[in-house]
Backbone and ligand atoms as CSV (ligand in chain L), in Angstrom:
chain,resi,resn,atom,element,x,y,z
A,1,UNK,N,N,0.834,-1.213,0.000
A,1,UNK,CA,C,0.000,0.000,0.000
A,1,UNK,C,C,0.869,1.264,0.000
A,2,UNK,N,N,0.797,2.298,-0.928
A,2,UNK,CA,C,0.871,3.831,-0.657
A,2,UNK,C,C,0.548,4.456,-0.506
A,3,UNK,N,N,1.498,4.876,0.420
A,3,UNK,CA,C,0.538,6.034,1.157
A,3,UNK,C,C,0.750,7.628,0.536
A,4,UNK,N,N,-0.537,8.528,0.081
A,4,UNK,CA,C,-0.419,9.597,-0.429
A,4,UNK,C,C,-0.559,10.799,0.629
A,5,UNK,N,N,-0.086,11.540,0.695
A,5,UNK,CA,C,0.515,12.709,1.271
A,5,UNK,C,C,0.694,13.757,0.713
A,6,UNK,N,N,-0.527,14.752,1.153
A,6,UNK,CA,C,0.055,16.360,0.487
A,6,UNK,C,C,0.388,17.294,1.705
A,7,UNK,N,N,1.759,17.985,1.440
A,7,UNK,CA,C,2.087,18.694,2.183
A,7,UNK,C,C,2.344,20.240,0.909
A,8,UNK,N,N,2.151,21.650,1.872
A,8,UNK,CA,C,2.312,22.676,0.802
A,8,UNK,C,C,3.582,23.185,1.436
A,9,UNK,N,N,4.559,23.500,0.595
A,9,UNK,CA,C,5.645,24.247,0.699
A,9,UNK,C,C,6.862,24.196,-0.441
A,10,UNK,N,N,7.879,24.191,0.243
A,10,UNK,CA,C,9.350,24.497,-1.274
A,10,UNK,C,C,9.435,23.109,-0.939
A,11,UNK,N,N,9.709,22.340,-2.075
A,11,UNK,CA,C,9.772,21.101,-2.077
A,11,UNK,C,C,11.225,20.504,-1.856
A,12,UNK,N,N,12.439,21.582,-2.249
A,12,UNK,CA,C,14.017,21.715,-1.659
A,12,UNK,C,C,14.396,21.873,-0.565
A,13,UNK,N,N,12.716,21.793,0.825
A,13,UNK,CA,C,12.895,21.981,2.050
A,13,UNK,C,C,12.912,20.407,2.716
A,14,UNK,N,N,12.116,19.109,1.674
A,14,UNK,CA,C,11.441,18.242,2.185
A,14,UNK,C,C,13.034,17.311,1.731
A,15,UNK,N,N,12.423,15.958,2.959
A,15,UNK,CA,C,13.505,15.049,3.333
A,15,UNK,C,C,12.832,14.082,2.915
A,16,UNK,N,N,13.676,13.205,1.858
A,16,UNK,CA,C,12.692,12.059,0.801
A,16,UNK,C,C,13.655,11.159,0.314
A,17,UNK,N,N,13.496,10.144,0.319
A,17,UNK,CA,C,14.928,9.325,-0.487
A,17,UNK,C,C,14.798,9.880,-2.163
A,18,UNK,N,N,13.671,10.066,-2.753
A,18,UNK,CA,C,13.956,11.161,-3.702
A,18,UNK,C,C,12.766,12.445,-3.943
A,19,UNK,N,N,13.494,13.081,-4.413
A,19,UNK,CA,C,12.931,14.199,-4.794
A,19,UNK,C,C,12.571,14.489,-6.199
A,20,UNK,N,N,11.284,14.557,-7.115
A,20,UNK,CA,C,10.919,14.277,-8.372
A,20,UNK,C,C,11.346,15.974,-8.867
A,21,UNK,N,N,11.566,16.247,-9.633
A,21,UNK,CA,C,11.919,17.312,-10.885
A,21,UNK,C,C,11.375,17.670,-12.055
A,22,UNK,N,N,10.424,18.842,-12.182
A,22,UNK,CA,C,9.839,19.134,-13.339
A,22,UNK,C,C,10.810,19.728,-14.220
A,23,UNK,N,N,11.524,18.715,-14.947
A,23,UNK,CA,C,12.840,18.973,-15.462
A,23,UNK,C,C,12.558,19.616,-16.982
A,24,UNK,N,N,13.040,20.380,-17.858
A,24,UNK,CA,C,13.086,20.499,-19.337
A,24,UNK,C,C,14.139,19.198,-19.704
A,25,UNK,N,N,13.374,19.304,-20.863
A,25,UNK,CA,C,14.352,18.242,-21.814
A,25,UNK,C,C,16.112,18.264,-22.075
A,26,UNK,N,N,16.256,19.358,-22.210
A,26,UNK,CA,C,17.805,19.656,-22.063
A,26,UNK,C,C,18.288,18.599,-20.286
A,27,UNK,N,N,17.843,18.751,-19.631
A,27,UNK,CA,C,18.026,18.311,-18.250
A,27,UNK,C,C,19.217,19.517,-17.994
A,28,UNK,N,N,19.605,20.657,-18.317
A,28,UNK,CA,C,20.794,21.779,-17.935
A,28,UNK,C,C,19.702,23.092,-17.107
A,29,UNK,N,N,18.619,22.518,-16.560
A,29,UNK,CA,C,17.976,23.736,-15.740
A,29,UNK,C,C,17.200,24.953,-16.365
A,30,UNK,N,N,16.493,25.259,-15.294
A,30,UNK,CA,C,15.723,26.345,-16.035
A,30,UNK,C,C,14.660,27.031,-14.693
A,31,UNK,N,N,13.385,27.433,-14.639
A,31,UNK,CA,C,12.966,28.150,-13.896
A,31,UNK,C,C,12.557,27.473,-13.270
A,32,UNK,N,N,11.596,27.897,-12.405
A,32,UNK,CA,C,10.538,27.208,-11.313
A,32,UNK,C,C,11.294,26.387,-10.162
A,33,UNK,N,N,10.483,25.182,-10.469
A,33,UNK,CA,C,11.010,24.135,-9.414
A,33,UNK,C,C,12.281,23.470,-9.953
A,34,UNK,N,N,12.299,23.571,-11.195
A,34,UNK,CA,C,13.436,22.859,-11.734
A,34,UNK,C,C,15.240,24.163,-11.345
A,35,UNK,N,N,14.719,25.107,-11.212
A,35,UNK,CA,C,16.145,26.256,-11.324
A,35,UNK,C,C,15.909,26.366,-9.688
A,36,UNK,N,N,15.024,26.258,-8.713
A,36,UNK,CA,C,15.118,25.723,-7.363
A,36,UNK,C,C,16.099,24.468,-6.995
A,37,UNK,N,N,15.223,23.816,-7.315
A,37,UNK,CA,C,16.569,22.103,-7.262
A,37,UNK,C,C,18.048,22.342,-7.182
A,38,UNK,N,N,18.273,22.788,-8.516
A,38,UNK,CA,C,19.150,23.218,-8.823
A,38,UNK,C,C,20.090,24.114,-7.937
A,39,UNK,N,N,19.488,25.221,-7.460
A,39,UNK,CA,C,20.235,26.303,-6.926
A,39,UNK,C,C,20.470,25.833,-5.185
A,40,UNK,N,N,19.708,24.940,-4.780
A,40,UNK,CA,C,20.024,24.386,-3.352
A,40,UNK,C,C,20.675,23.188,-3.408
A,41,UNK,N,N,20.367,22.532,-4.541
A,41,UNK,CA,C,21.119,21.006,-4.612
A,41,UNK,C,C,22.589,20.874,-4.813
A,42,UNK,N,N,22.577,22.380,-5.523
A,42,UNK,CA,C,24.446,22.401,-5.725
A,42,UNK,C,C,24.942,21.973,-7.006
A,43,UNK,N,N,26.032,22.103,-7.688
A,43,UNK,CA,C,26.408,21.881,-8.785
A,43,UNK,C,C,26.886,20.202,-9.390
A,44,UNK,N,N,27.080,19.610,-7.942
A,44,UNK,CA,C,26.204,18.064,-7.998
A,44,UNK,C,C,25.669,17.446,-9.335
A,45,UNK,N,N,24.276,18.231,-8.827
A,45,UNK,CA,C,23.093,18.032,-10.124
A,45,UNK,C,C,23.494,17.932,-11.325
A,46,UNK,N,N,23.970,19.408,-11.748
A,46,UNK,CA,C,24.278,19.659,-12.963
A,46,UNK,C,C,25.188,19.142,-13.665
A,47,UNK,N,N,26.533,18.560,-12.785
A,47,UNK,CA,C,26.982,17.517,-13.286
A,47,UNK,C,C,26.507,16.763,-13.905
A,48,UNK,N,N,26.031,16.010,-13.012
A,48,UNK,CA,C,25.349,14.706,-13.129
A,48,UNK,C,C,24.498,14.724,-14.793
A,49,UNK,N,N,23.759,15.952,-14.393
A,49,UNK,CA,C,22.845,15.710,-15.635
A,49,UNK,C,C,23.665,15.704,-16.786
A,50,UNK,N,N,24.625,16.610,-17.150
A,50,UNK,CA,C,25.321,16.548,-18.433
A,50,UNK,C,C,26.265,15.629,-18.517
A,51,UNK,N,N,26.200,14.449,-17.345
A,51,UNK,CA,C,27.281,13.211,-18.110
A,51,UNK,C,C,25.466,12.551,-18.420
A,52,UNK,N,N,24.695,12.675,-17.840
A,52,UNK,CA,C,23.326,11.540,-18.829
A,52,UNK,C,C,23.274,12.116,-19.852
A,53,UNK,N,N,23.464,13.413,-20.200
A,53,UNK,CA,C,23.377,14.416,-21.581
A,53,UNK,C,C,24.495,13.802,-22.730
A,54,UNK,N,N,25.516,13.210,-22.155
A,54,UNK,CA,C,26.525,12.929,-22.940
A,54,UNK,C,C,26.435,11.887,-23.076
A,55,UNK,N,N,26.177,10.718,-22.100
A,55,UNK,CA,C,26.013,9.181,-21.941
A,55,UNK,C,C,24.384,9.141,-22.895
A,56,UNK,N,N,23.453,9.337,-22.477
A,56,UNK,CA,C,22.129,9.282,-23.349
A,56,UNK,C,C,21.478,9.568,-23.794
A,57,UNK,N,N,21.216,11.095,-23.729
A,57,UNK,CA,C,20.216,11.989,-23.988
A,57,UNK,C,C,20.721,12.906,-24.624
A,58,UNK,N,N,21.404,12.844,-25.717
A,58,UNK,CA,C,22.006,13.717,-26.619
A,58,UNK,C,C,20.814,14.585,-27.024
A,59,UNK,N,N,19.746,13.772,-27.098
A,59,UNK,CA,C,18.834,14.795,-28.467
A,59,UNK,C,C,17.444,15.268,-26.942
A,60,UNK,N,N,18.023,14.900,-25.739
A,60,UNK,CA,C,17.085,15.477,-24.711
A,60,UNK,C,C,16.415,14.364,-24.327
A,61,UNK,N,N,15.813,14.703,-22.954
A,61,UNK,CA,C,15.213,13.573,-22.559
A,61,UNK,C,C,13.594,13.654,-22.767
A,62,UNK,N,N,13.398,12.563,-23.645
A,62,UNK,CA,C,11.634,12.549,-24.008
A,62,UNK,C,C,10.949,12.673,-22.975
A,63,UNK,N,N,9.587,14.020,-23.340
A,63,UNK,CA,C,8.765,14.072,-22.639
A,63,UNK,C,C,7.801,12.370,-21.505
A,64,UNK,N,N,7.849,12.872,-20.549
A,64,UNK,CA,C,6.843,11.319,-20.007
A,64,UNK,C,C,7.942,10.227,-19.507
A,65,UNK,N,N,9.453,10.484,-19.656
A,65,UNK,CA,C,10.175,9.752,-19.397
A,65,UNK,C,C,10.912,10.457,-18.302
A,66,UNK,N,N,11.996,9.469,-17.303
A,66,UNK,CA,C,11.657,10.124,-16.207
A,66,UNK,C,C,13.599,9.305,-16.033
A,67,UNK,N,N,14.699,10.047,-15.172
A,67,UNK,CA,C,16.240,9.386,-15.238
A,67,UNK,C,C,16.812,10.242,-13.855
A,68,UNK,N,N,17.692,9.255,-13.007
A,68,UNK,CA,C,17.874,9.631,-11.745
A,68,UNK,C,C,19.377,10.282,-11.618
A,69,UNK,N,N,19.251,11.283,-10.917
A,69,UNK,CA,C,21.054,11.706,-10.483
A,69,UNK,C,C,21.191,12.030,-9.010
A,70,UNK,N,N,22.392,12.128,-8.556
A,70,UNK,CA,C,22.563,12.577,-7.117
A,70,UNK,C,C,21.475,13.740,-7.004
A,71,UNK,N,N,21.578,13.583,-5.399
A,71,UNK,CA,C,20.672,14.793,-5.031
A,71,UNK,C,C,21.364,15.993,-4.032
A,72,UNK,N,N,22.478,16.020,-4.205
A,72,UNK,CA,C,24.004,17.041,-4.508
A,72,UNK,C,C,23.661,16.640,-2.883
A,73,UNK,N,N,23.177,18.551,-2.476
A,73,UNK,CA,C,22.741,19.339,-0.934
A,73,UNK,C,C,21.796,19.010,-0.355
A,74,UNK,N,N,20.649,18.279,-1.321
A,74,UNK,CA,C,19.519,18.201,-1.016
A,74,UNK,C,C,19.085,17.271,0.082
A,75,UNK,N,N,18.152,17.228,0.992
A,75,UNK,CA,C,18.070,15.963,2.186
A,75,UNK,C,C,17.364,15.057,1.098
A,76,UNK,N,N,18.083,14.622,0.391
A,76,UNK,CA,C,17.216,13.194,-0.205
A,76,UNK,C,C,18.999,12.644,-1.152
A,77,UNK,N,N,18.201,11.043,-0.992
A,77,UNK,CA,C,19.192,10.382,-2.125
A,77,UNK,C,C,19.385,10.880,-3.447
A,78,UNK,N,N,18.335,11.074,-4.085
A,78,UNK,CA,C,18.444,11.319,-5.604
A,78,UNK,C,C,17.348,12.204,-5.492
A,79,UNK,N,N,17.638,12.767,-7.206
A,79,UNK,CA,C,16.681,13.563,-7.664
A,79,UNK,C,C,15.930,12.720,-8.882
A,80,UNK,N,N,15.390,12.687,-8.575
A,80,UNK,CA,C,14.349,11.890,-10.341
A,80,UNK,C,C,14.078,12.804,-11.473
A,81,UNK,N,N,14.443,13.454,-12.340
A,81,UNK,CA,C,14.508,14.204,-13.353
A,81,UNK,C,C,13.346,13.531,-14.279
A,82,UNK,N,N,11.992,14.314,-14.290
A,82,UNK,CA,C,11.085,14.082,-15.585
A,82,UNK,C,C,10.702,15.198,-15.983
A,83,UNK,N,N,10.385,15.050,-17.583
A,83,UNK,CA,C,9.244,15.961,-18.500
A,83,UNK,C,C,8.309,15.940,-18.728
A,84,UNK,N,N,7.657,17.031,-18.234
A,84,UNK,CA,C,6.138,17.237,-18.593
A,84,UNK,C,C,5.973,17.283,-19.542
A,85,UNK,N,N,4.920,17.503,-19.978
A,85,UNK,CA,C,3.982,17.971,-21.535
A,85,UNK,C,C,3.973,19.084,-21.146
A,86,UNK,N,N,3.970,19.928,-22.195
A,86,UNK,CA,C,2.947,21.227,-22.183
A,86,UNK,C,C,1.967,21.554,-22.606
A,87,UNK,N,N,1.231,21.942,-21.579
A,87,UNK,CA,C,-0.350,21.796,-21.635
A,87,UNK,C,C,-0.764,22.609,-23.076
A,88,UNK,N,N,-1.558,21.544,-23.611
A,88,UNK,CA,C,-2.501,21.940,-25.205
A,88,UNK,C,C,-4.097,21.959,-25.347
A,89,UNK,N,N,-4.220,23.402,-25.725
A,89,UNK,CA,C,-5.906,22.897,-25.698
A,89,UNK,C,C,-6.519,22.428,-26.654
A,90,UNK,N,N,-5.638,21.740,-27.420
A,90,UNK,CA,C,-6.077,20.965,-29.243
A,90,UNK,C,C,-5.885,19.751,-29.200
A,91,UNK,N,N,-4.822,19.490,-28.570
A,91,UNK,CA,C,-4.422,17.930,-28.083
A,91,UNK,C,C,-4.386,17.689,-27.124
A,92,UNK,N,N,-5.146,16.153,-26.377
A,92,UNK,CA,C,-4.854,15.759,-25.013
A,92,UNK,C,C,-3.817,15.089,-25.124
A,93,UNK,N,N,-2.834,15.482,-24.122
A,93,UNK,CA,C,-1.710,15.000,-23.777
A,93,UNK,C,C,-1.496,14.688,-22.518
A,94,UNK,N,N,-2.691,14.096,-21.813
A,94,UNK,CA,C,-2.552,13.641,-20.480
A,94,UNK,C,C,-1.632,12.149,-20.329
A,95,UNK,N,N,-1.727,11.313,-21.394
A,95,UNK,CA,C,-1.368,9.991,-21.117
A,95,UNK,C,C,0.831,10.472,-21.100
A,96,UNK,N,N,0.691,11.614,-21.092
A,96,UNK,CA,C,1.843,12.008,-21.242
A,96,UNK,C,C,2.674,12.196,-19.886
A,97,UNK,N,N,1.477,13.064,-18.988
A,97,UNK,CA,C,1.395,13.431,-17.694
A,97,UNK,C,C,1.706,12.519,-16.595
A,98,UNK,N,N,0.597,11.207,-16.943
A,98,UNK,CA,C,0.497,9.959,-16.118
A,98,UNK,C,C,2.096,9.669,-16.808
A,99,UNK,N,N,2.257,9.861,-17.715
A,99,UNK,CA,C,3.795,8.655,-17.774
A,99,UNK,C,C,4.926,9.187,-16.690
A,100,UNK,N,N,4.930,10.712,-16.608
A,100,UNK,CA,C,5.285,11.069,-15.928
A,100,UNK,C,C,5.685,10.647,-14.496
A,101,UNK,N,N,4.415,10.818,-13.826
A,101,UNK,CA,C,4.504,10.225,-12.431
A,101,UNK,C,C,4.716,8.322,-12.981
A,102,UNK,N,N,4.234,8.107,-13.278
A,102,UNK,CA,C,4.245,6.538,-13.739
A,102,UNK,C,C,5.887,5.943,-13.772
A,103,UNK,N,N,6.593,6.526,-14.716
A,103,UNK,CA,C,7.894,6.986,-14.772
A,103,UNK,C,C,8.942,7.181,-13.732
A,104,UNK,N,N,8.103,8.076,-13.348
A,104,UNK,CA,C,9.417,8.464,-11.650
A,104,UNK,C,C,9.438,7.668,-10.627
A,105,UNK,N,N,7.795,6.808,-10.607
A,105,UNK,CA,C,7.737,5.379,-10.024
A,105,UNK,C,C,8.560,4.580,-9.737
A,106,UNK,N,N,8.093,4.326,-11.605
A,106,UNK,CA,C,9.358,3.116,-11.640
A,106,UNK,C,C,10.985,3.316,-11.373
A,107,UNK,N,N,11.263,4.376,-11.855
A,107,UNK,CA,C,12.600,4.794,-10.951
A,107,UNK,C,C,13.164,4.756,-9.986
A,108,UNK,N,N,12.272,5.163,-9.062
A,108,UNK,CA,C,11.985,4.549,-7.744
A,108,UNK,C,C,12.402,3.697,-7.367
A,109,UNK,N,N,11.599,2.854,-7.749
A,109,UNK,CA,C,11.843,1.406,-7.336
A,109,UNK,C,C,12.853,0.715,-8.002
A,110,UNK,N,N,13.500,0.951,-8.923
A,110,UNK,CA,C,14.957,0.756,-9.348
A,110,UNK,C,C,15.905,0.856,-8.226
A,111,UNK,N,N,15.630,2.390,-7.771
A,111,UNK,CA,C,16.314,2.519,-7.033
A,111,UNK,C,C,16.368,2.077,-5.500
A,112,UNK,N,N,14.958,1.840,-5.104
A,112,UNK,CA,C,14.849,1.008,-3.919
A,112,UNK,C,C,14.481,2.516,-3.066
A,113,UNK,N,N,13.935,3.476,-3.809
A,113,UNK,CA,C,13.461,4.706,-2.682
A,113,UNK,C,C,12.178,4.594,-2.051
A,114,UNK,N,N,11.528,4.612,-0.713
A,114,UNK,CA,C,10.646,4.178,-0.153
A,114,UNK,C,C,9.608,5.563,0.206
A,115,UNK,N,N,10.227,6.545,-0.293
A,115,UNK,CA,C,9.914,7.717,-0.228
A,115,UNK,C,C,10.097,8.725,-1.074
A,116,UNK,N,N,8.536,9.511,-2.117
A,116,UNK,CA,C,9.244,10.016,-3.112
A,116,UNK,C,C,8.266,10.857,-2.678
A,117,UNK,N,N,8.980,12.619,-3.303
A,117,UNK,CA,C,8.564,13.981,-3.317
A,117,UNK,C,C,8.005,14.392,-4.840
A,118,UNK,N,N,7.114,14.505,-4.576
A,118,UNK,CA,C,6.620,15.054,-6.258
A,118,UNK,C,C,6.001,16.696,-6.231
A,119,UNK,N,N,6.518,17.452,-7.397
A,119,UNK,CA,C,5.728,18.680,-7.637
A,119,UNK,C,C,4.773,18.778,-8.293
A,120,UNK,N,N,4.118,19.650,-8.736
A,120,UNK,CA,C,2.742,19.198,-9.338
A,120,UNK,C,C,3.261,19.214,-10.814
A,121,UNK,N,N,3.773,18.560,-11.726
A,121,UNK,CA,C,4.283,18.610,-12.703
A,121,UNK,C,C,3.249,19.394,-13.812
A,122,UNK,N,N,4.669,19.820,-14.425
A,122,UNK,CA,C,3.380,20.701,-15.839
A,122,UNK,C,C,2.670,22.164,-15.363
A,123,UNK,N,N,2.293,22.415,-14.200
A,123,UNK,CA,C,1.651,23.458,-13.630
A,123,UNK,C,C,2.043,24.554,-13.548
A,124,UNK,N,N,3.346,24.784,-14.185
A,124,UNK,CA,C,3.996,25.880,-13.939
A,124,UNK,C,C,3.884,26.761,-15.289
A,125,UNK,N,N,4.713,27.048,-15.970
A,125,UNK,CA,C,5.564,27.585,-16.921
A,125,UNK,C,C,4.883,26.478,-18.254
A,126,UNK,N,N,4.408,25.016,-17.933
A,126,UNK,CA,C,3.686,24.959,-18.717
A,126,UNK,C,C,2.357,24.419,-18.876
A,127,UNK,N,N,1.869,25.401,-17.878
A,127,UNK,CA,C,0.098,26.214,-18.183
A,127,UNK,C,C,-0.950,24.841,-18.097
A,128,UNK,N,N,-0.673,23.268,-17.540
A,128,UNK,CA,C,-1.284,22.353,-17.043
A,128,UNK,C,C,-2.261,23.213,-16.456
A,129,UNK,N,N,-3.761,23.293,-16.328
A,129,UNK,CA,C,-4.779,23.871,-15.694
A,129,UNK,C,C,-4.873,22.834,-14.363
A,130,UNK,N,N,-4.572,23.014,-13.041
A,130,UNK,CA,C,-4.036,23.380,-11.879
A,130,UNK,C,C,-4.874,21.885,-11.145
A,131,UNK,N,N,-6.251,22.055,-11.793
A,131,UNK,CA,C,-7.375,20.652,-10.858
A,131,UNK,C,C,-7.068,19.718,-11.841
A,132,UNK,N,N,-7.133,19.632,-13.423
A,132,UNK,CA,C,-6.967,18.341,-14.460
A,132,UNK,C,C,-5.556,17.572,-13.618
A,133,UNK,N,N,-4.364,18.494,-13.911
A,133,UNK,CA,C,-3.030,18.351,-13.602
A,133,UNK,C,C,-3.274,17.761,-11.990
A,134,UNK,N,N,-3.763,17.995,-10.869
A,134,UNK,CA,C,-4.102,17.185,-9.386
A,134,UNK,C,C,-5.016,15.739,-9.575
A,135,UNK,N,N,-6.077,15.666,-11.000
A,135,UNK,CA,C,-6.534,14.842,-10.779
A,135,UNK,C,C,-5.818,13.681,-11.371
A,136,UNK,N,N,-4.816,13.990,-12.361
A,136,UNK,CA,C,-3.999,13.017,-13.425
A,136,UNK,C,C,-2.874,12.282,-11.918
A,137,UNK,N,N,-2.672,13.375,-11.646
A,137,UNK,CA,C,-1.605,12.705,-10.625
A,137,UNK,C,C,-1.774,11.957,-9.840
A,138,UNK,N,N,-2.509,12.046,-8.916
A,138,UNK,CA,C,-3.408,11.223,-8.001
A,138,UNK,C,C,-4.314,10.139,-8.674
A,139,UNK,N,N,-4.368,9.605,-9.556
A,139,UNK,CA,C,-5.184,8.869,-10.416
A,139,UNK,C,C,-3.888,7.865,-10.586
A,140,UNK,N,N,-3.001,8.211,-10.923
A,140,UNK,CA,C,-1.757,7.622,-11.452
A,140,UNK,C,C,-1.121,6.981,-10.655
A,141,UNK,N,N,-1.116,7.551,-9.474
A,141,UNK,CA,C,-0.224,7.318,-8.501
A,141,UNK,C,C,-0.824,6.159,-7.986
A,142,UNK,N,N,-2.055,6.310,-7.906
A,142,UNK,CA,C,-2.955,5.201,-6.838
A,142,UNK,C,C,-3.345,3.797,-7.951
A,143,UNK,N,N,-2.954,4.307,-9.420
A,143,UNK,CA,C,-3.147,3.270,-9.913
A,143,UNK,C,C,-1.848,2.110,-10.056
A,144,UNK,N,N,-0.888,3.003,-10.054
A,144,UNK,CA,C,0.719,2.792,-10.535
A,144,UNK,C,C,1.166,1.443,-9.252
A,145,UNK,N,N,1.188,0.108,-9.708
A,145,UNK,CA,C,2.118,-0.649,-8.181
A,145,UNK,C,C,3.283,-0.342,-8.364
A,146,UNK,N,N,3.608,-0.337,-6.742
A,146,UNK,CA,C,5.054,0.038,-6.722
A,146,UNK,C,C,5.635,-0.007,-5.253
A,147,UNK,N,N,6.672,-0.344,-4.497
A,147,UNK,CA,C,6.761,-0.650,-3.322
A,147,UNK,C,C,7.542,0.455,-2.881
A,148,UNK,N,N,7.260,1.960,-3.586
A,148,UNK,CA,C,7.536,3.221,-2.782
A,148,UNK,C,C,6.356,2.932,-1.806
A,149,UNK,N,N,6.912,3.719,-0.256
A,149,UNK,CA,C,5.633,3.366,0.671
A,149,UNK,C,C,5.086,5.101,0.835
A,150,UNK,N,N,5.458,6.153,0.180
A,150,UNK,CA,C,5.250,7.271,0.627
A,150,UNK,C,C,5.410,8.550,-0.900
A,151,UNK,N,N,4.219,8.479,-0.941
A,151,UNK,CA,C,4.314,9.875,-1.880
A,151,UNK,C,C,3.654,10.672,-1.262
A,152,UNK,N,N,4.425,12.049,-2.055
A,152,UNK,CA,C,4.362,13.378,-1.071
A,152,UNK,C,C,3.911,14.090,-2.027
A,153,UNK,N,N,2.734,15.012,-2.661
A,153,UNK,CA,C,2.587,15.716,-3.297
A,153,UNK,C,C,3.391,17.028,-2.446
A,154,UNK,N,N,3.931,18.059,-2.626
A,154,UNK,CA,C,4.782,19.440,-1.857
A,154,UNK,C,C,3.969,20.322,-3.455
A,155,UNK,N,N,3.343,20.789,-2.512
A,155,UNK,CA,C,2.252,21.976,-3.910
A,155,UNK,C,C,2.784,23.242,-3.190
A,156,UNK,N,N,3.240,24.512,-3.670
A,156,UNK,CA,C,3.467,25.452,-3.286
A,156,UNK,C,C,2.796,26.487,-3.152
A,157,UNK,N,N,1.640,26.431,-3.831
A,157,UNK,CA,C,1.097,27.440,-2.810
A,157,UNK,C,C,-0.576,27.002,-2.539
A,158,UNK,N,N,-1.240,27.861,-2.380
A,158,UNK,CA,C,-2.821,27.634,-1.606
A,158,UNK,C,C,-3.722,26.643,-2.439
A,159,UNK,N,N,-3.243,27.401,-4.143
A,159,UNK,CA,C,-4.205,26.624,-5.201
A,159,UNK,C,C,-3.801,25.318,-5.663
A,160,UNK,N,N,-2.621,25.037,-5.039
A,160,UNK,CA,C,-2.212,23.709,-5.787
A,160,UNK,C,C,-2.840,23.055,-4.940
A,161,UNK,N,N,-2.338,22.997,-3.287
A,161,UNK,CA,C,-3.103,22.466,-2.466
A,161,UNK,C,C,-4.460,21.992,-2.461
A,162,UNK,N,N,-5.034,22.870,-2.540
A,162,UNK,CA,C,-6.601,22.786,-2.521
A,162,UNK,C,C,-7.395,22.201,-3.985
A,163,UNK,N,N,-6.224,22.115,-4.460
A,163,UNK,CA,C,-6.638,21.262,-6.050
A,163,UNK,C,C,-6.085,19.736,-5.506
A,164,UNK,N,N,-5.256,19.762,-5.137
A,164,UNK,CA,C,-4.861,17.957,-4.907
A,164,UNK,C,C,-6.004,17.186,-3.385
A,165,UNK,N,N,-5.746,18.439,-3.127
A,165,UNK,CA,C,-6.786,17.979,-1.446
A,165,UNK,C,C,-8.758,17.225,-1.877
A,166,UNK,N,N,-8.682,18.270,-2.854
A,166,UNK,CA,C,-10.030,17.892,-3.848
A,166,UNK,C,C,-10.038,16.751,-4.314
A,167,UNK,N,N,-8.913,15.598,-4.309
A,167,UNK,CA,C,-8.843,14.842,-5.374
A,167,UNK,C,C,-8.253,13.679,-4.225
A,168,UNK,N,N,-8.224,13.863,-2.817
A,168,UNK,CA,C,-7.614,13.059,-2.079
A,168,UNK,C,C,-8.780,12.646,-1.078
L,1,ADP,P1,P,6.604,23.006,-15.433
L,1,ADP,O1,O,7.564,23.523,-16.470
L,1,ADP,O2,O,6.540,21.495,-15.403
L,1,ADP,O3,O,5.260,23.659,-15.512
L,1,ADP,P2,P,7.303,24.664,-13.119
L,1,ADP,O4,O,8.493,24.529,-12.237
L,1,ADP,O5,O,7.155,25.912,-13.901
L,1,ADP,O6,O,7.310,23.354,-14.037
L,1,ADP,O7,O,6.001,24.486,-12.236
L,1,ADP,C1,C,5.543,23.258,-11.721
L,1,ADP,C2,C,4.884,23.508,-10.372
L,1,ADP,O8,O,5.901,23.613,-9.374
L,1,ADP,C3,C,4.067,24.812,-10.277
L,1,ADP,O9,O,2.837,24.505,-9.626
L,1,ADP,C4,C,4.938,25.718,-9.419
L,1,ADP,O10,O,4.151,26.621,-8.646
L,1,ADP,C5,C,5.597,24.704,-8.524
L,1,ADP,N1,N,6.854,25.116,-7.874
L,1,ADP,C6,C,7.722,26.086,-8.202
L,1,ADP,N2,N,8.750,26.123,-7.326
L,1,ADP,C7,C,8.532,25.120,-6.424
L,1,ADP,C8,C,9.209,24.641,-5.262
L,1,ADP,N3,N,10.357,25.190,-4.863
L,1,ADP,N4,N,8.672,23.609,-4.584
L,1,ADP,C9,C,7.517,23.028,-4.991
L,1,ADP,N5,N,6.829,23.420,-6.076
L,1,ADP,C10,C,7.326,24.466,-6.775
């Protein structure tokens, strides 16, 4: 059984064997939660990511797919690096979303983490509408087996919250 958990705050505050990443495809950083990570986790990260940049992901890492690196500063083992979709109002691209969390899952459990931190992926910078994006996640999660014993939604502020809380 997993157990789901929403807590609201900076998600670079929370202690998790990993910590999930609304990463861009480049995996070399960028705003939001992803240039957060980054800026507390330490240059660690960024390492890390550009030997997977060099080792596999030359042409970027496909959306819905999800690849682990140290988690530098951060109180957690690793960071789980995935890509969202960006939200389209012509195309559904939810099965994109679920791969997402689906994805960082299974990573997970590769890695043997019993505890994973997730942000609300997509919700930021790319314009996921705030309740679809809480209900995909939580749908996923509870459907997804997996012998993580602890997911943490960390929503940052009032509306994310109260969009995942709706859905819990
Ligand atoms: P994306 O490009 O996937 O939309 P963003 O980082 O722009 O990624 O936003 C994803 C979500 O993460 C948004 O809801 C945003 O408010 C939230 N967010 C931004 N910074 C943090 C943080 N430090 N901790 C947790 N969530 C954060």
């Amino acid at each position: 059984m997993t157990t789901i958990r929403l807590v609201q705050g900076d998600i670079t505050r929370e202690t998790a064997d990993a910590i999930v990443n609304a990463a861009n495809s480049s995996l070399l950083g960028g705003g939001g939660v992803d240039g957060a990570i980054h800026r507390r986790g330490g240059p660690a990260i960024l390492d890390a990511c550009r030997d997977l940049r060099a080792s596999h992901y030359g042409k970027g890492l496909p959306t819905g797919q999800a690849v682990a690196t140290t988690a530098g500063n951060l109180d957690a083992r690793w960071v789980i690096h995935t890509v969202g979709p960006v939200w389209s109002a012509s195309e559904d691209r939810s099965a994109l979303l679920a791969s997402c969390y689906r994805e960082s899952l299974r990573v997970a459990d590769e890695l043997g983490a019993r505890t994973v931190a997730f942000p609300a992926i997509s919700t930021g910078v790319y314009r996921w509408p705030m309740d679809d994006a809480a209900r995909i996640a939580t749908e996923t999660v509870r459907d997804t087996p997996t012998s993580v014993e602890e997911v943490r939604f960390v929503l940052f502020d009032d509306r994310a919250y109260e969009a995942f809380a709706q859905q819990t």
